[in-house]
N, C-alpha and C positions, 0 to 999 in steps of 0.2 A: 686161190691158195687155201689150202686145209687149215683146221686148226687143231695143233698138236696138244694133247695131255700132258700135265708136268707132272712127274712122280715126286708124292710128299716125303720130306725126307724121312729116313726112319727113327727109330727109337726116341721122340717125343713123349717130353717128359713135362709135367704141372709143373706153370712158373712157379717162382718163389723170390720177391712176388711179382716181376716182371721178365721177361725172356725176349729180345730183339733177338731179327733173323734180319740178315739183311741177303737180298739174293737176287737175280736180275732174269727178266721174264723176259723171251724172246719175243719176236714177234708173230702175231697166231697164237701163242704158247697160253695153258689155262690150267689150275687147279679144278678137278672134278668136284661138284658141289659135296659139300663134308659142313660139318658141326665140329665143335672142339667143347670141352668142358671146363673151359676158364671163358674170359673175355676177348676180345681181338680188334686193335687197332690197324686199318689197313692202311697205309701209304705209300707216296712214290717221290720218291726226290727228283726224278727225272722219269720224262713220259707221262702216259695215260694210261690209267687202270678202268679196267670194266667190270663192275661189281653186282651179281646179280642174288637179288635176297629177297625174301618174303613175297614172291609172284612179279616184282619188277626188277625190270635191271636200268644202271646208267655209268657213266662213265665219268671218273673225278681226273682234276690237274695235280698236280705238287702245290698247290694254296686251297687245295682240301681233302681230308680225311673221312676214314667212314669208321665208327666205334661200333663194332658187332658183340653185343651182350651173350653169356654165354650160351652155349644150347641151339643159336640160328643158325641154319643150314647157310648154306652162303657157297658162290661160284666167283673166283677172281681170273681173271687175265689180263692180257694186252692184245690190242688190234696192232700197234705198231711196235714195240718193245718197251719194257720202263725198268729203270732201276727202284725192285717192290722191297722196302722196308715194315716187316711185320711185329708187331710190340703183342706178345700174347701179357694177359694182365689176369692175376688171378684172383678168384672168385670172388672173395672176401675185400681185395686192394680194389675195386673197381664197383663196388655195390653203392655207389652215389654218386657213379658218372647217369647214365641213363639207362632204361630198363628195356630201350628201344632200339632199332638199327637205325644212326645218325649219324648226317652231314656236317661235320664242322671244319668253320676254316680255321686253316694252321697259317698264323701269325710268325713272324721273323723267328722269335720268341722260341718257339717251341718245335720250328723246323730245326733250330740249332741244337735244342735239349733232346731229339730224336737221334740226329746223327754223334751229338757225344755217347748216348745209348750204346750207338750200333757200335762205336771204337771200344767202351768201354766193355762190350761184352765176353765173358770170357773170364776177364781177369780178377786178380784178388782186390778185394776190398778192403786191407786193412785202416783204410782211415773213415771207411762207409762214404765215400764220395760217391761211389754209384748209387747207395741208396738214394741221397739227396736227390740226384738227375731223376732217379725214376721218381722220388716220391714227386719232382717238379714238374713232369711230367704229367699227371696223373690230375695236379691242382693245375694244369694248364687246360685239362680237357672240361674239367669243372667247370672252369671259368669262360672257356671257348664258347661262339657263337654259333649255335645249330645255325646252317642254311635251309631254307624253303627247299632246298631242291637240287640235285647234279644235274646232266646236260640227260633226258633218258635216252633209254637203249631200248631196242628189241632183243625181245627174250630169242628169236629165231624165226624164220622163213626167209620170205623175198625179202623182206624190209628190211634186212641185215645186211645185204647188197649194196642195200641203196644208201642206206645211212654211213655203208663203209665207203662206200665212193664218193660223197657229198661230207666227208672226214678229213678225207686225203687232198679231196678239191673244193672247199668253200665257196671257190668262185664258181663253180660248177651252174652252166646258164638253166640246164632244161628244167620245167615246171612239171607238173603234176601230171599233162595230157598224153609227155614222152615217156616220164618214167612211168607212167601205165603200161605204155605199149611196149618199154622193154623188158616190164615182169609179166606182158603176157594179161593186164586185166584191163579194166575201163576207170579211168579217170575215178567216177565216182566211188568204184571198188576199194581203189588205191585209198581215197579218200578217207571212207570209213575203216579200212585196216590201220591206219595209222592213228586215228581217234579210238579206237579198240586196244589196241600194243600199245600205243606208246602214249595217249592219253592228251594229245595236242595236236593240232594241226599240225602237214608239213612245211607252212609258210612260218608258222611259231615255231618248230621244231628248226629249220632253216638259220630262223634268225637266233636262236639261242646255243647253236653251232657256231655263228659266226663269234659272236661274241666272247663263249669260249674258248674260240682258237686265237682272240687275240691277244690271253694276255702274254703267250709264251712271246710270239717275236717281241713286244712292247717290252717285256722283260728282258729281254737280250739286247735292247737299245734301239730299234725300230722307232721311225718314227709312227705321230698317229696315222699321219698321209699316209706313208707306208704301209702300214699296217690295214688301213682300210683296202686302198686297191688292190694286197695282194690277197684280203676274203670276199673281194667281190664286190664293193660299193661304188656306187655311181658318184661320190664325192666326200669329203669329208667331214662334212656336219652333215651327211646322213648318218653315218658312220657315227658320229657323235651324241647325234641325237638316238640312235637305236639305244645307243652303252648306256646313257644318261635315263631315260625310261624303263628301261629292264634291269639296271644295276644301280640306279637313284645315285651315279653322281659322272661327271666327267672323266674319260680315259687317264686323262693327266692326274685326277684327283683319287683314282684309284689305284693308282701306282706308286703313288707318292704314301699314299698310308698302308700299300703292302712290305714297300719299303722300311717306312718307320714302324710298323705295327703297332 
């Protein structure tokens, strides 16, 4: 399946000094890489956003954001659909978030001061209750914790294939010898394209997919068991132990504090 262009909408105009867009991105469906002249919070309340900037791309959940300072070229879509909440922040209102393109997780906290954003857009202000939300907003991302890192992407090729179908099927068995021979190269080819692109092994790339796709069902009420054998683990304190080593605490105990934030 192709991936379609979204046309940006027109007559865009400099927040003052914030501007939510709330709008829902098909699946395939992608903004062509573009700059803006204010700042740009990208989010998704639902689904997964593919974010590609500064020579890398990756893909964030709904428990993280990316802050694009003004001026970065930047390419957004969806592999599968997401509902894409965009918060443009103007120049001046955001010149002591960060001067960088960064990961931060959205806390209970600030997923809720987003979507008041989005309702309240639009409307009049006369008591400046919107100002508050956005100026809370804005001390929310202040205070927000940069992540090391989203799950990465390929910018493009075969490995786009491959990452899209080990997306859709986590539990997905074949190793590195199949997926060579169904793009056509050698085991070690494969190897090194993927430490090239995407900067990680596919065995580390693998398991940090896994882990990514588990917080949605776990969020939706999934158990852990559950959760593990439907991305593929051989038991549940593998399962456990992956989460607890790559995210420094237990499935339970990550949930419980995205919960309470």
């Amino acid at each position: 399946m192709k991936w379609e262009p979204i046309e940006t909408p027109p007559g865009l105009v400099p927040p003052r000094p914030v501007t939510v867009r709330a709008q829902t991105i098909p699946a395939r469906g992608y903004f062509a890489e573009h700059a803006h002249r204010w700042h740009q919070i990208v989010y998704a309340t639902s689904g997964v956003l593919t974010v590609a900037v500064e020579g890398r791309s990756f893909v964030i959940s709904p428990e993280q954001a990316v802050w694009l300072p003004t001026g970065v070229r930047h390419r957004v879509g969806s592999l599968l659909g997401a509902q894409f909440r965009s918060l443009w922040v103007a120049d001046e209102a955001g010149r002591d978030v960060e001067d960088r393109p960064t990961v931060f997780a959205v806390q209970p906290l600030l997923r809720a001061l987003i979507l008041e954003a989005v309702a309240l857009e639009g409307a009049q202000d006369d008591d400046g209750y919107a100002g508050r939300v956005t100026a809370l907003i804005l001390d929310q991302f202040r205070r927000a914790r940069p992540l090391p890192g989203a799950l990465p992407w390929p910018r493009g090729g075969p490995l786009v294939g491959l990452c899209e179908a080990l997306y859709a099927n986590p539990a997905d068995t074949r190793g590195p010898e199949e997926w060579g021979r169904d793009l056509g190269m050698s085991e070690r080819t494969l190897a090194r394209r993927f430490e090239t692109d995407i900067g990680m092994s596919l065995r580390s790339w693998r398991r940090r997919l896994r882990l990514f796709r588990a917080v949605e069902p776990m969020g939706g009420g999934r158990s852990v068991t559950e959760t593990a054998m439907q991305l593929g683990y051989g038991s549940t304190s593998a399962f456990v132990y992956a989460f607890r080593t790559e995210l420094g605490s237990t499935p339970q105990a990550y949930m419980r504090e995205q919960i309470s934030g």
